[in-house]
Residue, then its C-alpha position, 0 to 999 in steps of 0.5 A: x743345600x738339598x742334593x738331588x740323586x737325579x743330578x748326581x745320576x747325571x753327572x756320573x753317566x757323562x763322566x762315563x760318557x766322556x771316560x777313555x781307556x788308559x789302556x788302548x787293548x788294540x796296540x797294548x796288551x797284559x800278561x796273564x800268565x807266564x812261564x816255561x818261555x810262554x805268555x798269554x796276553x790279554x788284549x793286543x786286537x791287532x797283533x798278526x801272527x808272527x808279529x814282534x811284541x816288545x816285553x818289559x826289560x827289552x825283552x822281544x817275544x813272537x806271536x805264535x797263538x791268536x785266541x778269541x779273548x787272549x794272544x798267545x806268544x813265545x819269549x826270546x829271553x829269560x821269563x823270570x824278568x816278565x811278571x803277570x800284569x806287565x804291559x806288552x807292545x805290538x811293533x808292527x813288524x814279523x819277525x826279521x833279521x839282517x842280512x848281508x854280506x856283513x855276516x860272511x866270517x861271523x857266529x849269530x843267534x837265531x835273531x842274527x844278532x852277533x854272539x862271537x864277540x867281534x862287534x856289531x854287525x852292519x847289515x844291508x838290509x832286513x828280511x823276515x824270516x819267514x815267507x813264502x817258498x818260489x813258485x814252480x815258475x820261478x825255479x829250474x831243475x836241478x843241472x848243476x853240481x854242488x860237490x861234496x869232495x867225498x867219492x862214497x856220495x859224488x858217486x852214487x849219492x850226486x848232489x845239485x844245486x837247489x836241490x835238499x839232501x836229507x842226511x840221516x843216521x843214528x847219533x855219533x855216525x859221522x853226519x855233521x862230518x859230511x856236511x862240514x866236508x861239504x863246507x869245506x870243499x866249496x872253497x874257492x867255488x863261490x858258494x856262501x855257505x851257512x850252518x845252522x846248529x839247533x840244541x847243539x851243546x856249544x863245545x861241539x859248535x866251538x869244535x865245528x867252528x875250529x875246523x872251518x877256520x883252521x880249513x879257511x873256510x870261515x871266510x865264507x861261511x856264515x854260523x848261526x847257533x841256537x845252543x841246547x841252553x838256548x830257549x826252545x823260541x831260538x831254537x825252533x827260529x834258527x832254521x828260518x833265521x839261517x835260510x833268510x840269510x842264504x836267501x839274500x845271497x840266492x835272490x842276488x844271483x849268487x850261490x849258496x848252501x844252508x846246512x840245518x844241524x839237526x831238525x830232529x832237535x827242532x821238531x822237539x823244541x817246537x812241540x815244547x812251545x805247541x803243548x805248553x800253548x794248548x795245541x793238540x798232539x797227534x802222532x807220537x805227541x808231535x802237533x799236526x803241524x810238525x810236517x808243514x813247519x819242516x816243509x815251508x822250510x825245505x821248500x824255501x830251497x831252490x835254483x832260480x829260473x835265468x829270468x830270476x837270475x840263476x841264483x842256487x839255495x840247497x839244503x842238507x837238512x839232518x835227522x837223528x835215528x834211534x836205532x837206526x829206524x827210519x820209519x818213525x814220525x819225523x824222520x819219515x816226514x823229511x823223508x818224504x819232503x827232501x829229494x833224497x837221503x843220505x843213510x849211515x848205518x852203524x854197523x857200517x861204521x863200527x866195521x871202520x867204513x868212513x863215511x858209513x853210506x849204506x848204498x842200499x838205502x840212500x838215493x838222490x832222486x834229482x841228483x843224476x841229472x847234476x853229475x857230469x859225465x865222467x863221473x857217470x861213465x865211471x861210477x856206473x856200475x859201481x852201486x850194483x857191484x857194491x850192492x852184490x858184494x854186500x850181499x855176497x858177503x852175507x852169503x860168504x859167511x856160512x863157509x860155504x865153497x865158492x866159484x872162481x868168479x864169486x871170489x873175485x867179486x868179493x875180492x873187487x868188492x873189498x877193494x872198492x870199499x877201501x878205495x871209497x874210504x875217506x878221512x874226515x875233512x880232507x875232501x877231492x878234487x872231482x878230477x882225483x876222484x874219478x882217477x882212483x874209482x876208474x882204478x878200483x872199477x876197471x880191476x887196476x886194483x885186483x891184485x894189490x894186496x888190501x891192506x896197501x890200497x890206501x897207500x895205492x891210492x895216495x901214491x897215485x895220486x902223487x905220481x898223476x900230480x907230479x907227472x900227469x897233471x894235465x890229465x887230472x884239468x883234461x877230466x874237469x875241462x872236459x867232463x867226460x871221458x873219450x876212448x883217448x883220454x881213457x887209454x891215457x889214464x890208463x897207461x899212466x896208471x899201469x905205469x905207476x903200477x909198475x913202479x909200484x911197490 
């Protein structure tokens, strides 16, 4: 039998003809490289960015790189488990998580799955996590006030409803404090509250934790924790986890508040995943990117138009300082993204002054419209004469001789900074505030010894709970103090002076 290569030809072109891909690059795709928490994979034509990818082991992965040839992606999970040649699935969603009143009480990871041990969570429905901020006409300004219960910033430092607080400081100053005492004082406010903690260590996360439940603040707090053992991935995905989460609450009407703890850890975990992905650093190594990452974020907080239903999502977003510098590249980009700043200064804080609010340099650029009036009216002047006897004080230090009315400016000031003094986690009713500032303001303090305002303060309170109450629901039901009711708190303050010892 003769073979004929023209046959043989023939047969191999229809087989070649007729041969389909085992592997269909459109929906499947390889790893050709992997570590450091990343994968390049090649094939996948149709993953979208932000897309889920299902790895070997139940290994989920997100989309982060979309190249000519290749697919660039970060891994929730251990690399160790994914080896080059893997096979990798597209599952036709972007990145989501659950969301609902079932997570009320409950410690998640940045992908909402419960880590605290209490059992699966129920969620109503799944959202992803990112999208895209409300428009202008969809918001109102910010009008109604979100209390923090710290005199210091209810004062002069007013936050809003909707509004984004940046809190900003060196480390170990007192940040988180604030924002747990904000936690804090929403109780019984109904306002769902989230803290997002980013690269934290779990000890200081199990420590915040603690406080919230011995406080019974747990009820209505959501955690969502992305610890510093964490891969970068969940930690640059817990922001967006978080606020999804406190959207869901928003969009129903309803009000909540998101505290993301720190950003300055998340910049640093995404400019891990961008220079292991071959992005371009610019400005101090941080990719270009970094201020858009933190603004589609920031953004996201809002209070809705009535027509949306009223619903309120602020943010206090914190930044660490080193040195106290707030010029460098991160925090100058939140900086100028939030609507304010709350700066604590070290040598505040070293000279015992809690919280340590340098006055000078925080502001609340929407907040002043959020602040009832009686707080107003009493706190008026309270940022000038504090400003003034700061710099009195530096001036008072070279010994120099001076006037009667300078003295009694510093002594004011004293008392003032005392009176503004506040223990962690023991936030005021707005009522009692305005109570001890309208003493301190209006001199009821300049001839108490300083070294008894503290126990001024409290005694007063004390006297005005056990025998003047109705002034203290006078001041909240009517928000603002007439020449009567001023007259009234009056008297009873010089009437506990009396007794006063």
């Amino acid at each position: 039998m003769k073979i004929r290569p023209q046959e043989i030809t023939d047969i191999i072109k229809k087989e070649i003809q007729g041969f389909k891909k085992r592997v269909d690059t459109a929906e499947i795709g390889v790893v050709v490289e992997v570590g450091d928490g990343i994968a390049r994979i090649y094939g996948l034509d149709n993953a979208m960015a932000g897309e889920l990818l299902l790895f070997p082991n139940d290994i989920y992965g997100m989309v982060l790189n979309l190249e000519e040839e290749t697919v660039g992606a970060c891994i929730f999970g251990d690399d160790k488990f994914i080896k080059e040649g893997d096979e990798v699935r597209l599952t036709k969603r972007i990145v989501s998580v659950g969301v609902g009143d079932a997570l009320l009480g409950r410690v998640v990871n940045a992908l909402g799955e419960p880590i605290d041990g209490k059992g699966a969570i129920k969620a109503e429905s799944i959202e992803n996590i990112e999208k895209i901020a409300p428009g202008v006409v969809k918001r109102q300004p910010v009008k109604e006030p979100l209390q923090t219960g710290i005199k210091a910033i209810d004062s002069m430092i007013p936050i809003g409803r909707g509004q984004r607080e940046l809190i900003i400081g060196d480390r170990q100053i007192g940040k988180t404090t604030i924002a747990i005492d904000t936690i804090l004082n929403q109780k019984g406010k109904d306002v769902v509250c989230i803290y997002v903690a980013i690269g934290q260590k779990n000890s200081s996360v199990a420590s915040v934790i603690d406080k919230l439940a011995k406080a019974g603040a747990m009820g209505y707090t959501i955690v969502v924790n992305a610890g510093a053992s964490d891969p970068a991935p969940l930690q640059y995905l817990a922001p967006y986890s978080g606020c999804t989460i406190g959207e869901y609450f928003r969009d129903n009407g309803r009000h909540a508040l998101i505290v993301y703890d720190d950003l300055t850890k998340h910049a640093k975990s995404y400019r891990e995943l961008s220079l292991l992905l071959r992005r371009p650093p610019g400005r101090e190594a941080f990719p270009g990117d970094i201020f858009y990452c933190h603004s589609k974020l920031l953004e996201r907080a809002c209070k809705y138009s009535e027509e949306q239903g009223s619903g309120s999502l602020p943010a206090l977003p914190i930044i660490e300082t080193q040195a106290g510098d707030v010029t460098t590249y991160i925090p100058t980009n939140v900086i100028s993204i939030t609507d304010g700043q709350i700066y604590l200064e070290t040598d505040l804080f070293h000279k015992g002054v809690r919280p340590a609010v340098n006055v000078g340099l925080s502001v609340s650029r929407v907040g002043g419209s959020a602040q009832i009036k009686a707080m107003k009216q009493v706190a008026g002047s309270l940022r000038l004469d504090l400003a003034q006897y700061r710099e009195m004080e530096s001036f008072a230090q070279f010994g120099t001789e001076l006037d009667k009315a300078t003295i009694q400016q510093l002594e004011r000031g004293k008392r003032l900074v005392e009176l503004l003094n506040q223990p962690a986690h023991k936030p005021m009713r707005i009522a009692e505030q305005i109570l001890v500032l309208f003493a301190g303001v209006n001199g009821f303090t300049d001839n108490v010894e300083l070294s008894s305002i503290k126990r001024f303060e409290e005694e007063l309170l004390n006297f005005v709970r056990d025998e003047n109450s109705d002034i203290l629901d006078e001041i909240e039901h009517e928000k603002s103090i007439s020449d009567e009711l001023s007259l009234k708190i009056s008297g009873v303050i010089e009437k506990f002076k009396g007794k006063f010892v």
